[in-house]
N, C-alpha and C positions, 0 to 999 in steps of 0.2 A: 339505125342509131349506132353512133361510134362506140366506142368500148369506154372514152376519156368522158362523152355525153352520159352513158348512165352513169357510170359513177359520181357522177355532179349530181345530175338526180335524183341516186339513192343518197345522196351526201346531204341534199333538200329534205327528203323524207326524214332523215334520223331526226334533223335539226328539229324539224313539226311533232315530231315523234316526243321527244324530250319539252316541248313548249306544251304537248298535251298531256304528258305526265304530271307535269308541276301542276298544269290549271284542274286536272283531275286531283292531283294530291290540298288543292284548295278548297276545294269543292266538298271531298271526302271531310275535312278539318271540320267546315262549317254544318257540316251536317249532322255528327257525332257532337258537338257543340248545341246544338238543336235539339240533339236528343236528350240532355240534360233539362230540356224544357217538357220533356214527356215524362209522364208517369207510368202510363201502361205499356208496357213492349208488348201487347198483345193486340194494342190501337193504335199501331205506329204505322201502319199505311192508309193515306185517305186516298179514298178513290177520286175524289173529286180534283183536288191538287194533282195528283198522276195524269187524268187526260187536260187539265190546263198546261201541263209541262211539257207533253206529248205534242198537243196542240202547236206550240209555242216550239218546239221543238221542229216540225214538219216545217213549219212556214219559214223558221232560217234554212232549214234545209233547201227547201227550194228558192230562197233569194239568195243562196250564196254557192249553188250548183252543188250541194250532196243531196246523194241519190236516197230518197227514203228510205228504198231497202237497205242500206247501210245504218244511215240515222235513229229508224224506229226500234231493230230491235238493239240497236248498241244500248238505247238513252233505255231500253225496258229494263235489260241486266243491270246497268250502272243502277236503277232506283231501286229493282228489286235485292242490288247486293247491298246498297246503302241502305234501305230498311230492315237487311239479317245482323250488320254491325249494327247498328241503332239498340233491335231488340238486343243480341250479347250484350252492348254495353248497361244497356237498363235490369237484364239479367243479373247481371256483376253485380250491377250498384256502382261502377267506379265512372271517374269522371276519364275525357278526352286528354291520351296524353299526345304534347306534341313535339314538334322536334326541338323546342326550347327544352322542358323537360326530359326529354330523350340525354340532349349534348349534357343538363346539370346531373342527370345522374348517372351517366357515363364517360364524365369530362370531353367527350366526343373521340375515345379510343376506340371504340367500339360500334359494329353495324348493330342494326336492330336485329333480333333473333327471332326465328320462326316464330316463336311462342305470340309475338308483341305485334306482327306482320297484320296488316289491316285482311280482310276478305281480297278486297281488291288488289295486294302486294301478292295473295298466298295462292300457286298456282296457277301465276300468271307468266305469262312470256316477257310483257311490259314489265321491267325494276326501274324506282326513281335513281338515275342517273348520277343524284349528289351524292 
């Protein structure tokens, strides 16, 4: 492979990279958003919904060539971290803020700070890119 070939490449990769941040940083919204429909952060994972998602999970995997072992434990972490933000937020008691509220109360000069950083922002090698 050329040196000008991977760089196209990895120039692919980022591109995907950044398409599954957003669709993560969507995902993450409706969920926290969800969580405002729960009352107990101590019932906030159902096991039955987990293996219908898993389920549902393996079978795009294999009709769209990812490798399970990549798939299943990605989508385990992603639900297991979306039900530790769920329980905090139901902890707090506050509601989902988002980046509409983010920009009005920062007129948009400002990144989000550690403190505001979702589980899935804090720790990670992935940052949303905007």
């Amino acid at each position: 492979m050329s040196t000008g070939e991977l760089a196209a490449r990895r120039a692919r990769i980022d591109r995907i990279d950044t398409v599954l941040v957003r669709l993560m940083a969507a995902r993450q919204r409706e969920v926290m958003h969800i969580a405002r429909l729960k009352r107990d952060p101590d019932a906030i994972r159902d096991p039955q919904r987990i293996a219908v998602i898993l389920a549902r999970i393996r079978a795009a995997a294999q009709r769209y060539g990812l490798d399970e072992a990549v798939a299943a434990p990605v989508w385990r972490e992603l639900l297991e971290r979306s039900a530790q933000a769920q329980q905090a937020q139901l902890r707090r008691g506050t509601q989902p803020r988002t980046r509409l509220d983010h920009k009005q109360d920062s007129a948009g000069s400002r990144s989000r700070s550690s403190r505001d950083a979702s589980p899935m922002q804090s720790g990670s090698a992935v940052r949303n890119p905007s």
